[in-house]
C-alpha positions as CSV (number, residue, x, y, z in Angstrom):
1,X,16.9,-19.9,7.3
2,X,15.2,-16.9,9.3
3,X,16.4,-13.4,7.5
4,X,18.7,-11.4,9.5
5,X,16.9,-8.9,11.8
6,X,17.5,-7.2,14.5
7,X,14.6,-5.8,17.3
8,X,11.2,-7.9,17.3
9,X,11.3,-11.0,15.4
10,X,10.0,-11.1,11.6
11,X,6.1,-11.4,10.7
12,X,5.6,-14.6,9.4
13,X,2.1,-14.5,7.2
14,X,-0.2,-17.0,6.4
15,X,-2.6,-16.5,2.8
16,X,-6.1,-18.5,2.7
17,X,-7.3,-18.4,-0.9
18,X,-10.7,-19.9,-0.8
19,X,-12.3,-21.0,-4.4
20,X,-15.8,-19.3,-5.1
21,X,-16.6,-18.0,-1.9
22,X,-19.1,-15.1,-2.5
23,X,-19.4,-11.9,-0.8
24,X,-22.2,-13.1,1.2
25,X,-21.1,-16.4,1.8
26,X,-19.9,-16.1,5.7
27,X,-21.9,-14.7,8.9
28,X,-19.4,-11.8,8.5
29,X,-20.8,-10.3,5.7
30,X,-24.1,-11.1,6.1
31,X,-25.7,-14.5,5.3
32,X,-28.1,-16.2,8.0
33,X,-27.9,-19.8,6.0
34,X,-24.1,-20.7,6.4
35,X,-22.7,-20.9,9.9
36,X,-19.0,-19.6,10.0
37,X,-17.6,-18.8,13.6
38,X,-14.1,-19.1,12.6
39,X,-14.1,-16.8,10.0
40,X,-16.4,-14.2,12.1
41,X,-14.2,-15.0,14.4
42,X,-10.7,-13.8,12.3
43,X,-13.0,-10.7,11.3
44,X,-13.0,-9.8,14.9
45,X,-9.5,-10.1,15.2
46,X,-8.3,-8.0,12.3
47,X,-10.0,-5.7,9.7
48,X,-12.9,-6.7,7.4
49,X,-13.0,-5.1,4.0
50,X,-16.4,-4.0,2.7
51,X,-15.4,-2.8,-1.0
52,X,-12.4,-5.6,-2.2
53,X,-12.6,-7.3,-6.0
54,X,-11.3,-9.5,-7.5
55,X,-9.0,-9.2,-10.7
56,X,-11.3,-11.1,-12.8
57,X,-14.8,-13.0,-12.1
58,X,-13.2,-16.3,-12.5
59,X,-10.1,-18.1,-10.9
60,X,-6.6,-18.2,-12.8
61,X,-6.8,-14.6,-13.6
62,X,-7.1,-13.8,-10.0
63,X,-5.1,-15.9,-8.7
64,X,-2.2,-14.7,-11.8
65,X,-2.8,-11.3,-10.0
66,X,-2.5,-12.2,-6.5
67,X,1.0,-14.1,-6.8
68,X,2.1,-11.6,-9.4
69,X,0.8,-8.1,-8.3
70,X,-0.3,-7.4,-12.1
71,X,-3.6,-6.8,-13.4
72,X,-4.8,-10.2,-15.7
73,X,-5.1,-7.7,-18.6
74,X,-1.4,-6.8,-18.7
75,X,-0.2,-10.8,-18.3
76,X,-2.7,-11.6,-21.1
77,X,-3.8,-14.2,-18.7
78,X,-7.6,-13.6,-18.5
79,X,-9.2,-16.7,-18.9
80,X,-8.5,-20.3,-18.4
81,X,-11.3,-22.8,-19.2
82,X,-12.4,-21.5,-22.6
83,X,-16.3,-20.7,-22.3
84,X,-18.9,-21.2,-24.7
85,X,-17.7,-19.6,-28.3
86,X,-21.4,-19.4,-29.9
87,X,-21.4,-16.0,-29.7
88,X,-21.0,-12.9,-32.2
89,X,-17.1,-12.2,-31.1
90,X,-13.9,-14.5,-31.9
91,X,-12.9,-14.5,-28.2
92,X,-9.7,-12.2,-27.0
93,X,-6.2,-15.0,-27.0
94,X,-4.8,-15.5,-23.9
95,X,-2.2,-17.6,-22.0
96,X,-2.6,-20.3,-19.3
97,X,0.2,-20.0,-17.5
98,X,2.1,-17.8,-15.2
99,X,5.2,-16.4,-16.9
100,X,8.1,-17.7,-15.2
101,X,10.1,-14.2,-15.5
102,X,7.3,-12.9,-13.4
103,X,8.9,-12.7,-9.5
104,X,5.7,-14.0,-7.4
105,X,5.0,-12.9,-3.9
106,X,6.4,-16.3,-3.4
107,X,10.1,-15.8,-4.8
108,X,9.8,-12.2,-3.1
109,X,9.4,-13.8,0.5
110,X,12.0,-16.6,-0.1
111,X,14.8,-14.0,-1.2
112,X,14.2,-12.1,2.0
113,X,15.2,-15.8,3.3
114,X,11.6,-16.6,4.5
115,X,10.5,-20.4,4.0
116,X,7.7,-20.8,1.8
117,X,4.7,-23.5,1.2
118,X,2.0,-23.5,-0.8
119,X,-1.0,-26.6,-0.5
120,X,-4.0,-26.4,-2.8
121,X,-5.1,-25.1,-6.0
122,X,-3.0,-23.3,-8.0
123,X,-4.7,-23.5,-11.7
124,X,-1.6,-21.2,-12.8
125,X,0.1,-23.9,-15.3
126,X,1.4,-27.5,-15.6
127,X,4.7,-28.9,-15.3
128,X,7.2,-26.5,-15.6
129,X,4.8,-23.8,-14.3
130,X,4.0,-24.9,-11.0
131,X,4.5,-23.4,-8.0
132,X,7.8,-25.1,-7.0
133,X,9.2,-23.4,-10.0
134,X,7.7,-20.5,-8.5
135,X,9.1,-19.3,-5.3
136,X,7.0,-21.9,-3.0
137,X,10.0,-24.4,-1.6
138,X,7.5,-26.6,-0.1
139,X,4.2,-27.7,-1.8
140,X,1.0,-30.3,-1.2
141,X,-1.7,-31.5,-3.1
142,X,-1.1,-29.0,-6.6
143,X,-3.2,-30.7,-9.5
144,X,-3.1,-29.1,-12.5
145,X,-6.7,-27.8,-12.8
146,X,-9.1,-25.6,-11.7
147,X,-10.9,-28.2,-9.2
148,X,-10.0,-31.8,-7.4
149,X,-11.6,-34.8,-9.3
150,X,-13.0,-35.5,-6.0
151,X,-13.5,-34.1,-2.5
152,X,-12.8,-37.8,-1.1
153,X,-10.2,-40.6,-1.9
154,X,-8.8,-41.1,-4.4
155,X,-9.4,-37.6,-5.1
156,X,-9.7,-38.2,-8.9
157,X,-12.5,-37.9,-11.6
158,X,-11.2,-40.8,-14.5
159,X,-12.5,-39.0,-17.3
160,X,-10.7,-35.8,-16.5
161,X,-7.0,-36.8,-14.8
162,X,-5.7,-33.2,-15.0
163,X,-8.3,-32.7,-11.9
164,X,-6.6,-35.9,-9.8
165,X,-4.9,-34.3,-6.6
166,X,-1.6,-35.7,-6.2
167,X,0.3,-36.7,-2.4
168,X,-3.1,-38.0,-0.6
169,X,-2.3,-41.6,-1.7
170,X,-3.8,-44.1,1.1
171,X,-5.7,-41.9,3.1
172,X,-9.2,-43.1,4.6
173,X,-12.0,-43.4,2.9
174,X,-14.0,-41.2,5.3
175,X,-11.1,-38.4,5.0
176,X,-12.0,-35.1,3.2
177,X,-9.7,-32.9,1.1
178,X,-10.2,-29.9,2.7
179,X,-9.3,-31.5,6.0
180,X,-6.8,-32.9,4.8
181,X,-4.9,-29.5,3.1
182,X,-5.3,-28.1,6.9
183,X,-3.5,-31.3,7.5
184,X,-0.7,-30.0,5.9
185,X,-0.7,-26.7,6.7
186,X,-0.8,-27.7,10.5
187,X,2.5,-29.7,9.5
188,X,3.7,-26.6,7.6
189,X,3.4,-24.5,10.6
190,X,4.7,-26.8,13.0
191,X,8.3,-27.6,11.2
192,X,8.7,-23.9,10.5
193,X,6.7,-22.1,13.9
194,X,10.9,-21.3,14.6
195,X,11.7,-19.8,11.4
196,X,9.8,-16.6,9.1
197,X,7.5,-17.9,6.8
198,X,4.9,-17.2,4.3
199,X,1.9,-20.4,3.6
200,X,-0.5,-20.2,1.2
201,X,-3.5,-22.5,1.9
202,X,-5.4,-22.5,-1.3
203,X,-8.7,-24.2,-0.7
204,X,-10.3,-25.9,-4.1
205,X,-13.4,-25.3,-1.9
206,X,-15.6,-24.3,-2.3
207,X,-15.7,-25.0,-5.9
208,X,-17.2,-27.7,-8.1
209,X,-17.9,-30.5,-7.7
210,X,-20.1,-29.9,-5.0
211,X,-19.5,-32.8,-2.0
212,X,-19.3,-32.8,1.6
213,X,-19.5,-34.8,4.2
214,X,-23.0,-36.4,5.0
215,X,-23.4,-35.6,8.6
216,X,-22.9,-32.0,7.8
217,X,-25.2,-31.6,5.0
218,X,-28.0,-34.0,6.5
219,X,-27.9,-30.6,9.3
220,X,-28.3,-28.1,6.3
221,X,-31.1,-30.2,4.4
222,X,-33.2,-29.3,7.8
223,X,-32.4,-26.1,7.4
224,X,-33.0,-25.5,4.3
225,X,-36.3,-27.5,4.7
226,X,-37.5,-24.9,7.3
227,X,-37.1,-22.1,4.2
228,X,-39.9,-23.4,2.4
229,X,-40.1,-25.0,-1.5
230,X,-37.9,-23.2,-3.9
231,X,-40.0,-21.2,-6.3
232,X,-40.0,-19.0,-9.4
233,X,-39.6,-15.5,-6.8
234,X,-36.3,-17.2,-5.8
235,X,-34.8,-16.9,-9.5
236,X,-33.7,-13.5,-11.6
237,X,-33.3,-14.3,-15.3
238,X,-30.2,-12.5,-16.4
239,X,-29.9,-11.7,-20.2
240,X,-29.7,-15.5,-21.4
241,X,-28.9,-17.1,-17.8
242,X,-30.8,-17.3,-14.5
243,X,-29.3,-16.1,-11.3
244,X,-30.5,-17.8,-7.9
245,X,-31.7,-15.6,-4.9
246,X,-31.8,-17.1,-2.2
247,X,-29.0,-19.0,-0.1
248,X,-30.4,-22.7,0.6
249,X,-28.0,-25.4,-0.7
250,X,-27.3,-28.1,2.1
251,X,-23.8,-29.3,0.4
252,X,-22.5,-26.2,-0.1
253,X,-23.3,-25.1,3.0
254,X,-21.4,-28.0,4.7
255,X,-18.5,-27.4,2.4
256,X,-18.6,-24.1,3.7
257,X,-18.2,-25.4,6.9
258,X,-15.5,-27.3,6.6
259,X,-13.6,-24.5,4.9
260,X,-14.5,-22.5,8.3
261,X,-13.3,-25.1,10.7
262,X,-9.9,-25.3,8.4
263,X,-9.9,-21.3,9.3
264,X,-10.5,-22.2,13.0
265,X,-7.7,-24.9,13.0
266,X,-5.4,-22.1,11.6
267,X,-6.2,-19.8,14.2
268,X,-5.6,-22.1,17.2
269,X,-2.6,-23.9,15.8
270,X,-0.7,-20.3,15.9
271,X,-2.5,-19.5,18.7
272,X,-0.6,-23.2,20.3
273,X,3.2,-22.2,18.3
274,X,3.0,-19.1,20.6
275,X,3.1,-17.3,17.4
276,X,-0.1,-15.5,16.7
277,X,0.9,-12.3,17.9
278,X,4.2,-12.1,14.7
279,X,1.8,-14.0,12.1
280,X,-0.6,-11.9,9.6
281,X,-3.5,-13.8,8.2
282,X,-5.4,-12.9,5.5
283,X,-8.3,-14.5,4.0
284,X,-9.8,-14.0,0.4
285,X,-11.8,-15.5,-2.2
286,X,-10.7,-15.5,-6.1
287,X,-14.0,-14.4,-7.5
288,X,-17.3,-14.3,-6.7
289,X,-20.2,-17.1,-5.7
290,X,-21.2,-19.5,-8.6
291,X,-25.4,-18.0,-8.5
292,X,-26.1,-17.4,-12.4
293,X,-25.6,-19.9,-15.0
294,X,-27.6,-20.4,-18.7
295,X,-30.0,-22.8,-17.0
296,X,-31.1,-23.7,-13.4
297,X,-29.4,-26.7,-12.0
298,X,-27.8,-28.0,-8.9
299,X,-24.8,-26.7,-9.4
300,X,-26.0,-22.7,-8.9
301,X,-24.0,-23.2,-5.4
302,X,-25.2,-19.7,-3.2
303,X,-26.6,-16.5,-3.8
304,X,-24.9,-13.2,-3.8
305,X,-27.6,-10.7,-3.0
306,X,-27.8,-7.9,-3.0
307,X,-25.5,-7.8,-5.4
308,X,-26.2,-8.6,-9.3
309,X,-25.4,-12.2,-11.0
310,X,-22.3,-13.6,-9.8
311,X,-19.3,-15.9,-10.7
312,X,-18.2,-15.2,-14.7
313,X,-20.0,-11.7,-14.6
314,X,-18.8,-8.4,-14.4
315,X,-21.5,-7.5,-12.0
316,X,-20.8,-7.2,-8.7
317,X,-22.0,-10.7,-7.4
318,X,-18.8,-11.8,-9.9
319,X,-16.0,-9.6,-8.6
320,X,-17.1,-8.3,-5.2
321,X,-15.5,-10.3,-2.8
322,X,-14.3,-11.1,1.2
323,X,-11.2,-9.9,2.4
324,X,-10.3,-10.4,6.3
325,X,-6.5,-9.0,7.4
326,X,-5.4,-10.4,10.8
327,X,-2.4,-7.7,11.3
328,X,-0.8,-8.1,15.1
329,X,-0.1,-4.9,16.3
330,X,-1.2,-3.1,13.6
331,X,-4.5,-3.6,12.0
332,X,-7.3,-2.4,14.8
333,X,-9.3,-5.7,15.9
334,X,-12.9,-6.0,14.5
335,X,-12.4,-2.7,12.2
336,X,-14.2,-2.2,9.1
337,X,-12.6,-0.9,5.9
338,X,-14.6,0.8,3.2
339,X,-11.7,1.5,1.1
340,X,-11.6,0.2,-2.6
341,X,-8.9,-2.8,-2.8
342,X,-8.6,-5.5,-5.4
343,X,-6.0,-8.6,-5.7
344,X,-3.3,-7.5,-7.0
345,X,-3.1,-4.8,-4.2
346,X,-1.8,-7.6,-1.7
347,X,1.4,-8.4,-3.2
348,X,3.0,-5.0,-2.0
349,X,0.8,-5.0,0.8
350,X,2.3,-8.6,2.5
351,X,5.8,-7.1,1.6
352,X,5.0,-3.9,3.4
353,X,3.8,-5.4,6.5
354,X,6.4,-8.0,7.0
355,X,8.9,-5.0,6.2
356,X,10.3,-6.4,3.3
357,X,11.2,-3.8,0.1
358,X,8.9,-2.8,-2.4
359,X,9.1,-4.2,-5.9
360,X,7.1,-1.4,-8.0
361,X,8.6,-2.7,-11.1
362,X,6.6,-6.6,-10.5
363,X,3.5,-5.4,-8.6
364,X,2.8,-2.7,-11.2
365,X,-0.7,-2.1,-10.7
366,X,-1.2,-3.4,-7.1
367,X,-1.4,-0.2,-4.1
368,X,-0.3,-1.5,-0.5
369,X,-3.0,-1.4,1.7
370,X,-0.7,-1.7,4.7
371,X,-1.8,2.2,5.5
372,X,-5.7,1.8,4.9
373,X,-5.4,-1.1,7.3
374,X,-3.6,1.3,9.9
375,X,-6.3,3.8,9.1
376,X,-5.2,6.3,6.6
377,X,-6.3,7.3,3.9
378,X,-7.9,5.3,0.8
379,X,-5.5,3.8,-1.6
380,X,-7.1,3.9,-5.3
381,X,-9.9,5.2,-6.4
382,X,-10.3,3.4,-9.4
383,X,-10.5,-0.9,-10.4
384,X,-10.9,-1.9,-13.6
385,X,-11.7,-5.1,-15.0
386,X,-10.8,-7.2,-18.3
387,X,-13.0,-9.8,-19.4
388,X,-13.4,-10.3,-23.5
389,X,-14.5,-13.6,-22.8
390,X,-17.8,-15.8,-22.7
391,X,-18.5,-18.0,-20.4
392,X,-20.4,-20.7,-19.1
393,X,-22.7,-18.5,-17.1
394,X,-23.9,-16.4,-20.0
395,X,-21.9,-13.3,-19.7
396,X,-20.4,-12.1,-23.0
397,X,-17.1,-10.1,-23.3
398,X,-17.1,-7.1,-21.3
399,X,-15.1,-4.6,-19.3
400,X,-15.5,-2.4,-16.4
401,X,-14.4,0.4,-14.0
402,X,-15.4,1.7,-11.0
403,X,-14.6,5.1,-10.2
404,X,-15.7,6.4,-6.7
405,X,-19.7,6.0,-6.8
406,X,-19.8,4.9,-10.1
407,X,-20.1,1.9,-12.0
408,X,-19.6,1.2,-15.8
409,X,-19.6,-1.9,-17.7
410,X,-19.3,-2.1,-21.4
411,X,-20.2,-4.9,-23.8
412,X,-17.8,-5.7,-26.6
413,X,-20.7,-7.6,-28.6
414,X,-22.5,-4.2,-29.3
415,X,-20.7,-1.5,-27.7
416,X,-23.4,-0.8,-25.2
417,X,-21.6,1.0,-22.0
418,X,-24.0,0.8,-19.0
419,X,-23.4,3.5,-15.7
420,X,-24.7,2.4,-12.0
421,X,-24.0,4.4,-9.1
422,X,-23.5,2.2,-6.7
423,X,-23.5,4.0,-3.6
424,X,-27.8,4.7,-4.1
425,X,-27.8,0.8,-6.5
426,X,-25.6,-1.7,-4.8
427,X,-28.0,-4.5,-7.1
428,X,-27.0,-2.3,-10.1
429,X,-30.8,-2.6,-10.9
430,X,-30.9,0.9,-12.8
431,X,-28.6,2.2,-15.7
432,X,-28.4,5.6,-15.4
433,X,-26.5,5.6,-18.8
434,X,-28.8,7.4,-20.6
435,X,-29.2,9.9,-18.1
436,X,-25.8,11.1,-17.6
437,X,-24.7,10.8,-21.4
438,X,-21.5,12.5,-20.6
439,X,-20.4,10.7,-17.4
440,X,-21.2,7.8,-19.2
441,X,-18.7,8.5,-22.4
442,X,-16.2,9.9,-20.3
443,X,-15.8,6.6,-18.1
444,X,-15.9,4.6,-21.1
445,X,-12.8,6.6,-22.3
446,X,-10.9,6.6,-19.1
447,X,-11.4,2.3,-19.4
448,X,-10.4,2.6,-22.9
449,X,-6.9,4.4,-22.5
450,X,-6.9,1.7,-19.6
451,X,-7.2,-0.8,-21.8
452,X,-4.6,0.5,-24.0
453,X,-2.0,0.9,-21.6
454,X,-1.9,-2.3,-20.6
455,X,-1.7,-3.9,-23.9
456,X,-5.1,-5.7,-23.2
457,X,-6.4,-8.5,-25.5
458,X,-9.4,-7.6,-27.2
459,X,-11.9,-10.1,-28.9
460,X,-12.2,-9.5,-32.7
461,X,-14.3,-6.4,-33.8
462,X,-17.4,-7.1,-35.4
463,X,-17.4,-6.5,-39.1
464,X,-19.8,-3.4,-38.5
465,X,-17.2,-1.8,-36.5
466,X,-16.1,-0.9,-33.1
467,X,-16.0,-3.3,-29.7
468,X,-14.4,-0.5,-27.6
469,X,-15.3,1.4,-24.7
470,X,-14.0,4.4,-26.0
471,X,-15.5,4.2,-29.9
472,X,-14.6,2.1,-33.4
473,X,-11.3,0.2,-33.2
């Protein structure tokens, strides 16, 4: 049932996680290649956020942060897949599941008596961990993995079940999965367009495996054609990997296109209910576009540029990322908001502007943004990142701040801190390290006691010594 109120009926609030979407992968922020009305179109309706990151560069972290309001490093859930493990560093441990003592942003909204779905990925644990356990009373199409075993029926990949998306049995075989999660959500919205509610659509798009439907990508091959042969000036090697520059891949494209119209649909199904003017949507990507792995290959989906590398790195083409708010009555249409965010900030933020009560003790290390989005003042001026990883795209374990302007990322392999100031070097193409020798140590410090206050997991030292920001551990 509804929760008691009194004056203007409660905001219900809809949550569209989208799977690898890059900074640069809609109209909205920038790209010519990949045609995105609907989500232009929510940026012109709410407020469009220039400087939000992501918790981690890759997806279960993130998403651990944005049900949970707590940084990856402090749930000691900073990695998922595994990564390559050639390298000079036993990897940091880690878990693969969300602790169920943690109080989601789901459970949070269904105490306040709100009804509660979530359809998609949710790459956050198996049985016992899944999201009805977790505060969502309604769910759809929840695999156990990081990505469907198929964008069409039967949705499954028979060497690696874990991927198989459940609840889709029977449908056509010209249906597609992201159609068919709007589906869903459609239905969601329908049953409950009478009650408060909170719905989490998490897309698997616009992750691997790269598949859409043929019309649409027949209409991006011609475009694509009309940018010329791909040549060596449209690749960046970075350390061991290559990154690709330029936006051109006809699949992706049409999967971002269908992830679009599944925006749209949102949109003018509210818009239908009589109930767009009490529902806040909010739109969001889990790390950055998949442009740099160790080798070219089809699957480097986008490119992030300007920014540096992308999906795995600490760079900002891995955790720089879209945000759209759709706040009625509160958020100005169509503005633009420079202020530094990051995932975990929206778990206090949705209770905020629903007018639900804070929870500082969960959503530790998450700020609302409910004020920056009514135009006050910024609300952090620091994000910090955990990664003591490798990964398939050739980054090594690393971590990173940003303070204000500046930039730094350290490597655990050698202790090598780098410094960009990123408001003269968005493409963090110069290290000024070496040039501000004092900045540079003091940053590394500030990320160390970081580090150290949220118990984070560090990959073994090297025999030589110290893999801290901060000196010898």
């Amino acid at each position: 049932c509804s929760p008691p109120v009194e004056g203007p009926p409660p905001l219900n609030v809809v949550m569209i996680v989208v799977d690898d979407l890059g900074w640069m992968d809609s109209a909205a922020y920038g790209s010519t290649f990949y045609d995105t009305p609907h989500i232009d179109r929510l940026a012109s309706e709410g407020a469009r956020f220039t400087q939000f990151y992501t918790a981690s560069p890759v997806c279960s972290p993130t998403r651990a942060s944005l049900m949970s309001g707590k940084h990856p490093a402090r749930l000691r859930l900073t990695n998922w897949i595994g990564g390559e493990q050639n390298g000079l560093l036993r990897q940091a441990e880690y878990i693969r599941e969300l602790p169920l003592e943690e109080v989601t942003v789901g459970e949070a909204f269904q105490e306040a008596g709100y009804a509660t779905g979530y359809v998609g990925k949710w790459h956050l644990g198996r049985e016992s961990f899944m999201p009805e356990a977790q505060g969502f009373g309604w769910t759809f199409a929840v695999n156990h993995a990081g990505q469907p075993g198929s964008y069409f029926p039967p949705y499954e990949n028979p060497n690696w079940d874990i991927t198989n998306v459940p609840d889709l049995e029977g449908d056509p075989d010209d249906a597609y999965l992201t159609d068919r999660l709007t589906d869903a959500s459609l239905e969601f919205l329908e049953t409950h367009a009478d009650t408060a509610f909170l719905l989490v659509l998490s897309h698997y798009a616009v992750h691997t495996p790269l598949q859409a439907e043929e019309h649409a990508v027949a209409e991006y091959e011609a475009k694509a054609r009309s940018l010329g042969e791909e040549t060596d000036a449209d690749f960046r090697d970075e350390r061991a990997s290559v990154t690709k520059l330029r936006q051109d891949h006809a699949t992706y494209a049409a999967m971002i296109r269908s992830t679009d119209e599944s925006v749209g649909r949102i949109l003018d199904r509210l818009e239908t209910l009589g109930i767009a003017d009490r529902t806040a949507v909010v739109f969001v990507s889990d790390n950055g576009g998949l442009s740099t792995l160790m080798r070219r290959s089809f699957n480097l989906a986008t490119s992030n540029e300007p920014l540096r590398a992308g999906k795995g790195w600490l760079y900002e083409g891995g955790i720089r990322a879209p945000l759209l708010v759709k706040w009625p009555g509160a958020a100005p249409p169509g503005s633009v908001v420079d202020a530094l965010a990051t995932s975990h900030d929206l778990y206090p933020t949705l209770l905020e502007m629903a007018g639900l009560a804070l929870r500082p003790g969960q959503h530790v290390d998450g700020v609302s943004l409910a004020g920056v989005l009514q135009g006050s003042a910024t609300a952090r001026d620091t994000v910090y990142w955990h990664f003591p990883h490798y990964h398939g795209s050739g980054n090594r374990p690393s971590a990173a701040l940003r303070a204000g302007q500046w930039k730094l990322v350290h490597w655990f392999e050698d202790g090598v801190s780098e410094l960009y100031d990123l408001d003269a070097d968005l493409s963090e193409s110069q290290d000024l390290a070496s040039e501000h020798p004092g900045l540079t140590a003091s940053l590394a410090e500030r990320l160390e006691v970081w580090l150290r206050g949220v118990d984070a997991n560090y990959p073994a030292p090297l025999e030589s010594g110290g893999v801290s920001p901060g000196g010898d551990r």
